[in-house]
One Martini backbone bead per residue (centre of mass of N, CA, C, O) as a GRO file, in nm:
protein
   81
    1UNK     BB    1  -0.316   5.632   0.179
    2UNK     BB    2  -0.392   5.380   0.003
    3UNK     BB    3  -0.479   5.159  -0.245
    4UNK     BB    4  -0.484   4.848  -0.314
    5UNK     BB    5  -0.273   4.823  -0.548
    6UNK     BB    6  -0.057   4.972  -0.393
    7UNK     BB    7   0.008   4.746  -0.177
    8UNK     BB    8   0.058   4.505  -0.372
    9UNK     BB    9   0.309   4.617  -0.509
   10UNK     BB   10   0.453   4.661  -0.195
   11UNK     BB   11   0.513   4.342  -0.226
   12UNK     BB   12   0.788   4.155  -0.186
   13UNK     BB   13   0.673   3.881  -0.233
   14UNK     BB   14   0.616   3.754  -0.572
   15UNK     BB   15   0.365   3.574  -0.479
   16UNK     BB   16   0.193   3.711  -0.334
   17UNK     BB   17   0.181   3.952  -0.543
   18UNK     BB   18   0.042   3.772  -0.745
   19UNK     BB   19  -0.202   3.672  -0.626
   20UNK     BB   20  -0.337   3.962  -0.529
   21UNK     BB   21  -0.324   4.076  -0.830
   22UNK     BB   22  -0.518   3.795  -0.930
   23UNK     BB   23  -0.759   3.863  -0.712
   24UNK     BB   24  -0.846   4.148  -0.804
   25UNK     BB   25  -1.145   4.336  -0.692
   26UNK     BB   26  -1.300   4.618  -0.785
   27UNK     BB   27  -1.558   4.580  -0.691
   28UNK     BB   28  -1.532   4.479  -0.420
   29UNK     BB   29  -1.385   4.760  -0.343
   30UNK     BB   30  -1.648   4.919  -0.383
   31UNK     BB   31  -1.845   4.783  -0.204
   32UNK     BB   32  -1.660   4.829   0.058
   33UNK     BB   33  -1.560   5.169   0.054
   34UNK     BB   34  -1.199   5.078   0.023
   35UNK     BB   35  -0.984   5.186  -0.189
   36UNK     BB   36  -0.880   5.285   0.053
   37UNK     BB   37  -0.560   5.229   0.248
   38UNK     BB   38  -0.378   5.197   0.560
   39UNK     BB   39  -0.295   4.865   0.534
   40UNK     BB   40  -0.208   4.558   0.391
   41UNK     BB   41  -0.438   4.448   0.609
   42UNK     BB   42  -0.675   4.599   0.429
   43UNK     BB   43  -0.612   4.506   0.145
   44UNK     BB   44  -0.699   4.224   0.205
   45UNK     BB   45  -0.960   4.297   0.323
   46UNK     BB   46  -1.028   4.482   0.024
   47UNK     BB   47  -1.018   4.331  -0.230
   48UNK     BB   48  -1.112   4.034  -0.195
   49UNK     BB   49  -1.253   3.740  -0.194
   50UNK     BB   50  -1.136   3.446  -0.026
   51UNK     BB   51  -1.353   3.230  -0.132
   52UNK     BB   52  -1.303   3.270  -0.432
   53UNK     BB   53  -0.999   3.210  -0.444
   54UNK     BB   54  -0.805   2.946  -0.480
   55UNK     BB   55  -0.649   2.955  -0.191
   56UNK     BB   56  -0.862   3.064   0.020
   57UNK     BB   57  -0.929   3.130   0.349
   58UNK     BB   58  -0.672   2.991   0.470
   59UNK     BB   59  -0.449   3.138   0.302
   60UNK     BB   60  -0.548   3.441   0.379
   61UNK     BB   61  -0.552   3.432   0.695
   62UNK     BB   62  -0.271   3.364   0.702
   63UNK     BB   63  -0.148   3.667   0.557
   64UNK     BB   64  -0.364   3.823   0.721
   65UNK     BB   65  -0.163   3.772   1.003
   66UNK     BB   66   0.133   3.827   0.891
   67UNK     BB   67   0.091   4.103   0.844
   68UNK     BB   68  -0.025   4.208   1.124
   69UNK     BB   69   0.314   4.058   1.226
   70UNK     BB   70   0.530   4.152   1.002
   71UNK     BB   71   0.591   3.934   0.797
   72UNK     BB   72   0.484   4.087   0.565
   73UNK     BB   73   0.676   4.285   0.344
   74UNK     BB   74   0.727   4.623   0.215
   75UNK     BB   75   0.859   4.884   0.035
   76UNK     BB   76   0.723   5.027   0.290
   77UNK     BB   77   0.724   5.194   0.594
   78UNK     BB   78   0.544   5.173   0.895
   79UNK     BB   79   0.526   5.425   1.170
   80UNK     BB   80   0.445   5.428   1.509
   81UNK     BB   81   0.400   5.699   1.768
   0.00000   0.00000   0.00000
């Protein structure tokens, strides 16, 4: 488990890891009580509110299906057995 803020800076593309980490809003965090995240695609949806944000829903939307099968990738890897 990591923060999202661990997450976001583990995003290897450095446009989107700016876009999660201007758009990352700590209350937001605290009130969906996910501060803790097992992976960048929970970071993403617990991150902040994605129609809040200037690139809008269709964009995160995008981004976390593309995390969820693996097209964005971070400095770590996680592997289930």
């Amino acid at each position: 488990m990591k923060t999202v803020l661990e997450w976001y800076n583990k995003i290897t593309d450095p446009k989107i890891r700016a876009k999660a980490l201007m758009n990352y809003d700590p209350s937001f965090a605290c009130s969906s009580n996910r501060q803790q995240c097992s992976s960048l695609a929970d970071a993403f949806q617990n991150g902040f509110l994605w129609s809040d944000s200037p690139e809008g829903d269709h964009y995160w939307c995008q981004i976390f299906e593309s995390t969820k099968s693996g097209r964005i990738k971070t400095t770590e890897y996680n592997f289930e057995l």
